[in-house]
C-alpha positions as CSV (number, residue, x, y, z in Angstrom):
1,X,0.0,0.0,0.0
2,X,1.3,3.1,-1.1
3,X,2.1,5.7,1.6
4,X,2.2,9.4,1.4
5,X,3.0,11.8,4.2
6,X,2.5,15.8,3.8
7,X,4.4,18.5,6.3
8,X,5.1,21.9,5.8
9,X,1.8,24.0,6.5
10,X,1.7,26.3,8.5
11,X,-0.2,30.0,9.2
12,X,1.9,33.2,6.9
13,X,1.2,36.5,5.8
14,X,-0.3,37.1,2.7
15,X,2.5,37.6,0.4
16,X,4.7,34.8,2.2
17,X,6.2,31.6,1.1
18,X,6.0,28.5,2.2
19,X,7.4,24.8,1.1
20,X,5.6,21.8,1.1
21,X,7.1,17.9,1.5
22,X,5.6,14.8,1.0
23,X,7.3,11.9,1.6
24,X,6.5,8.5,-0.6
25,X,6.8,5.5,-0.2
26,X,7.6,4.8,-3.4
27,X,9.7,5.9,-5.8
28,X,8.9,9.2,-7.0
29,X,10.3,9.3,-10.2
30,X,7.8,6.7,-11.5
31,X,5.6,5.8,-14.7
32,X,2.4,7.3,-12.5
33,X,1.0,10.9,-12.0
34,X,1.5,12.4,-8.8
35,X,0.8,15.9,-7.2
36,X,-0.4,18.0,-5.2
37,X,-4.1,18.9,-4.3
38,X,-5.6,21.3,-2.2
39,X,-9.7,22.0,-0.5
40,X,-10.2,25.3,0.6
41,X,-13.5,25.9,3.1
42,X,-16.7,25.5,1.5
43,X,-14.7,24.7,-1.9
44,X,-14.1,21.7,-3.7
45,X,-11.1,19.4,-3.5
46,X,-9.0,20.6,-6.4
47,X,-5.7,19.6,-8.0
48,X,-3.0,22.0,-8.0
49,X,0.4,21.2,-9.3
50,X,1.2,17.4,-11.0
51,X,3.5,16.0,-12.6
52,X,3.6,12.6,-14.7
53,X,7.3,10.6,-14.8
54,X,9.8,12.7,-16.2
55,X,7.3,14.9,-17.9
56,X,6.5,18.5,-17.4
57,X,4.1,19.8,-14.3
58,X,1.0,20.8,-14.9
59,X,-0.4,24.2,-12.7
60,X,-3.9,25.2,-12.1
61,X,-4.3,28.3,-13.8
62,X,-4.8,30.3,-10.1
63,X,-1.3,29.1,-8.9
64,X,0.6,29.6,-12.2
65,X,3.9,31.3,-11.8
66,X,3.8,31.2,-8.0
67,X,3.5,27.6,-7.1
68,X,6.3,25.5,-8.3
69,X,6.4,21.7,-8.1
70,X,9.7,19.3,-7.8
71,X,11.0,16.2,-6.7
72,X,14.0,14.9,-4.9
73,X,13.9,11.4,-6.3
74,X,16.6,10.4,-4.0
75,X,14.6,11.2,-1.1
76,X,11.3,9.8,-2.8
77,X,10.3,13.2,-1.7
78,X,7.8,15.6,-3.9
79,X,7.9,19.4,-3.2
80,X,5.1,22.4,-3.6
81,X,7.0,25.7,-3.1
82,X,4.5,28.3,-2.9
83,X,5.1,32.0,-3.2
84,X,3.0,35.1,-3.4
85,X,0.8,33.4,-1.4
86,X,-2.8,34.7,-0.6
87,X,-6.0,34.4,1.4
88,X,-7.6,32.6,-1.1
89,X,-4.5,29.9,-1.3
90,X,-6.1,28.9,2.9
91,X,-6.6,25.0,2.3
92,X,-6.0,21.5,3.6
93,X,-3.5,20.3,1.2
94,X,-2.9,16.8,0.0
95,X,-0.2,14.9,-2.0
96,X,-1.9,12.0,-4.3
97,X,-1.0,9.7,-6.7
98,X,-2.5,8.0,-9.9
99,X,-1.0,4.9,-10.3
100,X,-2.7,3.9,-12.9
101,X,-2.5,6.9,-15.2
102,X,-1.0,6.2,-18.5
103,X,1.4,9.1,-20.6
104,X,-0.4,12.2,-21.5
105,X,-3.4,11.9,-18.8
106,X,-1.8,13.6,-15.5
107,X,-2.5,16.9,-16.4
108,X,-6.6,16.6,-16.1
109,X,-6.2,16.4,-13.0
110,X,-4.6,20.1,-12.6
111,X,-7.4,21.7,-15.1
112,X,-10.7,19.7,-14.5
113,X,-10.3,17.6,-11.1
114,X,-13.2,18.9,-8.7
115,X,-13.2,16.1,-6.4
116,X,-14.7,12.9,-8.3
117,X,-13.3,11.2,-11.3
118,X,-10.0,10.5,-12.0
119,X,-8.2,7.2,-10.0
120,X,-6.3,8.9,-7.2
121,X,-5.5,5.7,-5.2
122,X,-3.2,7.0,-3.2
123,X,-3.8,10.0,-0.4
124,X,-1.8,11.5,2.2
125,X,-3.2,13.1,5.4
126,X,-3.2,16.7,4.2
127,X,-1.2,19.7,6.0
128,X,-2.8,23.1,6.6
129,X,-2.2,25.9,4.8
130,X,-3.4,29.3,6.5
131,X,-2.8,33.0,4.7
132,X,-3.8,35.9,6.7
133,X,-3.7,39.2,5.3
C-alpha cells in the first residue's frame, strides 16, 4: 500500500512563502501521475500542481507562476514551493498519486479535477495551509 505523508503548513502573511514535503513510499520518479491537491473551506477538492514521470508539471491556472512543483527522487520526496501566497491559497493540502494513469493523462487532474473522477489511489493526510492578510 502506497504511503504518502504531507508536512510543511503552516499560518503566513499574505505575500509569504511556504514549502511543502511529501514523503513517498515509493519511488517518486515513476511511470504514474502524482501531485499536489488542495480543498479550501466550503470549496471543492482541487488539483493543484502534478506532474507525470519525467514529464512536465501541470499548474492550475490560479497558482501559475507562484507555485512550483519538484522532486527529490533520492529522497522519494515531492515538493510544492508556494510563493505570493494569498487568502484565497487557505486549504488542507494533500499529496496524491494516480498509479494507474498512462502518458499524456496527469495533467486533467490540474485543469478539471473537482473532487470525483479521476483514480487517485493514493492520499496522504493533508497539511494546513493558513494565509492571513
Amino acid at each position: 500500500q502506497v504511503q504518502l505523508v504531507e508536512s510543511g503548513g503552516g499560518s503566513v502573511e499574505s505575500g509569504g512563502s511556504l514549502r511543502l514535503s511529501c514523503v513517498a513510499s515509493l519511488r517518486t520518479r515513476g511511470n504514474y501521475c502524482i501531485g499536489w491537491f488542495r480543498q479550501g473551506p466550503g470549496k471543492e477538492r482541487e488539483g493543484v500542481a502534478v506532474v507525470y514521470a519525467n514529464g512536465s508539471p501541470s499548474y492550475a491556472d490560479s497558482v501559475k507562476g507562484r507555485f512550483t512543483i519538484s522532486r527529490d527522487n533520492d529522497k522519494n520526496t515531492l515538493y510544492l514551493q508556494m510563493n505570493a501566497l494569498s487568502p484565497e491559497d487557505t486549504a488542507m493540502y494533500y499529496c496524491a498519486a494516480d498509479l494507474s494513469a498512462p502518458p499524456g493523462t496527469c495533467a486533467w487532474y490540474s485543469e478539471h479535477y473537482s473532487g470525483t473522477g479521476g483514480a487517485l489511489g493514493a492520499w496522504g493526510q493533508g497539511t494546513l495551509v493558513v494565509v492571513f492578510s
